[in-house]
C-alpha positions as CSV (number, residue, x, y, z in Angstrom):
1,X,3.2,2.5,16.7
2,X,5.1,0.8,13.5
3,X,8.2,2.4,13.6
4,X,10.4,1.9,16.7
5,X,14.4,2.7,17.3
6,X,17.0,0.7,19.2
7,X,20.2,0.4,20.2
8,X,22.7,-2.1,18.2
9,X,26.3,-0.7,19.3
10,X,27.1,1.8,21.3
11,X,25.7,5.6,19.7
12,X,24.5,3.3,17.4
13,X,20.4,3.4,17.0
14,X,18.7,1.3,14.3
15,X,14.8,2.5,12.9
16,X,12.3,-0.8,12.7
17,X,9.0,-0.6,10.8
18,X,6.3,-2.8,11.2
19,X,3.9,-4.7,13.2
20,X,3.6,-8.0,13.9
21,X,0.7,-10.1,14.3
22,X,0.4,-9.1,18.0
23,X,0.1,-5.2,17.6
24,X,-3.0,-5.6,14.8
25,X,-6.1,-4.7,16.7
26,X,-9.5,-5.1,14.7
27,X,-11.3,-1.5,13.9
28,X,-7.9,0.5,14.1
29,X,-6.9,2.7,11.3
30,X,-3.6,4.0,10.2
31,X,-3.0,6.7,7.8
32,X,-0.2,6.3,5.8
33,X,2.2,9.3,5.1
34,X,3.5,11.2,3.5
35,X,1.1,11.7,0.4
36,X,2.6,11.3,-3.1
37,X,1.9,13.5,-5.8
38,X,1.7,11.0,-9.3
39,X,3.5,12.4,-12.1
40,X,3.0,12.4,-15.6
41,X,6.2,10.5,-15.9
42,X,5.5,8.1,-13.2
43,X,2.4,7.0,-15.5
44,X,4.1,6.9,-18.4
45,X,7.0,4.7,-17.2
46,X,4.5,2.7,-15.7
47,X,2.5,2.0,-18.5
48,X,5.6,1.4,-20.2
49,X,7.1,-1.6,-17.6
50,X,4.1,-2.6,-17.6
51,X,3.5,-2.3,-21.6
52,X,-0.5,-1.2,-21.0
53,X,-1.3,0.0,-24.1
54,X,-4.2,1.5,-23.5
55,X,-3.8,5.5,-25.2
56,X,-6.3,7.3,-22.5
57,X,-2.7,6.6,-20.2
58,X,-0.2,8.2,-22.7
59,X,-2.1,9.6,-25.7
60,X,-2.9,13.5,-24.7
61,X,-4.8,14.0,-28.3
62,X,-6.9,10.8,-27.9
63,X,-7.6,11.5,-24.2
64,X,-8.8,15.2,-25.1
65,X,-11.5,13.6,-27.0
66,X,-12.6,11.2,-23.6
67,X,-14.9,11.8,-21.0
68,X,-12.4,13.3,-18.9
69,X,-11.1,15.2,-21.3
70,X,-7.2,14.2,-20.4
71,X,-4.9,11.9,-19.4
72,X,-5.7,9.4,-16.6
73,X,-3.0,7.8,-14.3
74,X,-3.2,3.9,-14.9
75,X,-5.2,1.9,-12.6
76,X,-3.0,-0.9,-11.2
77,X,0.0,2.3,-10.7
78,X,-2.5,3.6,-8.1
79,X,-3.3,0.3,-6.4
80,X,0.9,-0.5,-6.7
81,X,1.1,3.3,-4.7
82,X,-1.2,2.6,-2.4
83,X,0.5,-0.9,-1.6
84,X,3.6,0.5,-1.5
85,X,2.2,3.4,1.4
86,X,0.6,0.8,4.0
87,X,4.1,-1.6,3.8
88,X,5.7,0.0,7.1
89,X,2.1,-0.1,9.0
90,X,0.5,-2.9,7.4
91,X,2.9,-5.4,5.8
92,X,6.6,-4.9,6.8
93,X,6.6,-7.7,8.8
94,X,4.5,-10.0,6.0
95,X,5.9,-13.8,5.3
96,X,3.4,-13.4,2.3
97,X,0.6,-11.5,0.8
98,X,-2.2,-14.0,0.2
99,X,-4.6,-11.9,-1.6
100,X,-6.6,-9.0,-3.1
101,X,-10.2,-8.7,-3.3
102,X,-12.5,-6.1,-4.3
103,X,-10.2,-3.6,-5.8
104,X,-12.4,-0.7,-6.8
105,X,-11.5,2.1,-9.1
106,X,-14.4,4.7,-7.6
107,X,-12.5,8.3,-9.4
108,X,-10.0,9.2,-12.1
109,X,-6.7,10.2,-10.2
110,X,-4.7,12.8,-12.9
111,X,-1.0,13.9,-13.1
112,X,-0.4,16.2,-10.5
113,X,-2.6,14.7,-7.9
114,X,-1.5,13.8,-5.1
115,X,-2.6,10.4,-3.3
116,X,-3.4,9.6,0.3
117,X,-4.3,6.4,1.6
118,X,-5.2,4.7,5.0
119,X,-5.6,1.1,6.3
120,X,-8.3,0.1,8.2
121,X,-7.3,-4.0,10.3
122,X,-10.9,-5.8,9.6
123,X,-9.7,-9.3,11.1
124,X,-7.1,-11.4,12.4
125,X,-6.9,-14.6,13.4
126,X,-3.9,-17.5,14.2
127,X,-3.0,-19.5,11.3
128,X,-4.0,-23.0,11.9
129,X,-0.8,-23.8,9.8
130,X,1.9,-22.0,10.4
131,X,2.8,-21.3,14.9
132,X,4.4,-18.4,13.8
133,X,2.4,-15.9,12.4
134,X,-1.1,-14.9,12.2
135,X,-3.4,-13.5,9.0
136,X,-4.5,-9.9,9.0
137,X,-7.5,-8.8,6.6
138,X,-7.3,-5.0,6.3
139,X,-9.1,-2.7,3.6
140,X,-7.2,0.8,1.9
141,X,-8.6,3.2,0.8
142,X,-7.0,5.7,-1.7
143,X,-8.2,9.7,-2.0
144,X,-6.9,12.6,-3.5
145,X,-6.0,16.1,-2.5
146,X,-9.5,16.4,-2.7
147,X,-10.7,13.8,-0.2
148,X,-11.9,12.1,-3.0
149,X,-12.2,8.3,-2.9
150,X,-10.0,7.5,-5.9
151,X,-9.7,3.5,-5.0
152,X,-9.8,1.1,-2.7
153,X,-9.3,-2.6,-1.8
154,X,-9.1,-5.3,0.7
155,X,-5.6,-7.3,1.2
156,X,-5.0,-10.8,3.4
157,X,-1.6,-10.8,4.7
158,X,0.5,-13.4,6.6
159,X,1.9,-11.6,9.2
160,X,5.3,-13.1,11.7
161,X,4.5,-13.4,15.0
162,X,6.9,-11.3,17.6
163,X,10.0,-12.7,17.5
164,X,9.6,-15.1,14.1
165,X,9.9,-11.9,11.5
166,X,13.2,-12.6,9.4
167,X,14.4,-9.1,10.1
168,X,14.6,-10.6,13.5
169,X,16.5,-13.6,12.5
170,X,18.7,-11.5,10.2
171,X,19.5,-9.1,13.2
172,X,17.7,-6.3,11.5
């Protein structure tokens, strides 16, 4: 489990998230909850942070006359959700993400959709470099309310080893 609560005064209870290195075993899945349900403003504020200019994102008239007819909620927003979802099982207790490979945009996710995702651990291994942490190679996939496969990826993270995560040196 990647939430845990304990003590730090007295009546005092603190939540921790994460796992480290040591609680990552090959073939396990996690889903991530809750869902989130992507807004019409969320894609538009994304798009404009991000200053995609692409119309299909923000441009009901020109998106009308696409292929699907309407809107569609920017790509790397969905990827940025589903990152965000898998932090307290997957990467909470990171030192660093090393890398993303073979993001795939499979379906169209719309406003009012709402995203689910879920990690599956692929590998892990010790990092010949660093005692104190290992690297975890996981894949997400993203659907919709649908069960739809909307996206997925696969992510290489540093991970601290039990007892070497900051949050543990910072009394967190």
């Amino acid at each position: 489990m990647s939430q845990t609560a304990h003590p730090v005064g007295e009546n005092r209870i603190r939540e921790r998230f994460g796992r480290y290195f040591e609680d990552f075993n090959v073939g396990e899945i996690y889903e991530h909850r809750p869902g989130r349900t992507v807004s019409e403003t969320d894609n538009t504020w994304f798009t404009l942070l991000t200053m995609n200019t692409h119309p299909l994102h923000f441009d009901a008239e020109y998106a009308k006359h696409s292929e699907f007819g309407k809107c569609i909620i920017s790509s790397p927003l969905t990827v940025a959700i589903m990152v965000g979802m898998s932090v307290t099982d997957v990467s909470q207790k990171a030192i660093a993400n090393l890398g993303w490979t073979d993001i795939r945009m499979t379906h169209p996710l719309f406003a009012g959709d709402t995203l689910y995702s879920e990690t599956e651990v692929l590998s892990k291994r010790e990092s010949k470099s660093r005692p104190n942490a290992g690297i975890v190679s996981v894949k997400t996939n993203g659907f919709n309310q649908d069960g739809t496969l909307v996206c997925d990826f696969q992510r290489t993270i540093l991970v601290a080893k039990r007892g070497w995560a900051a949050e543990d040196a910072a009394g967190y």
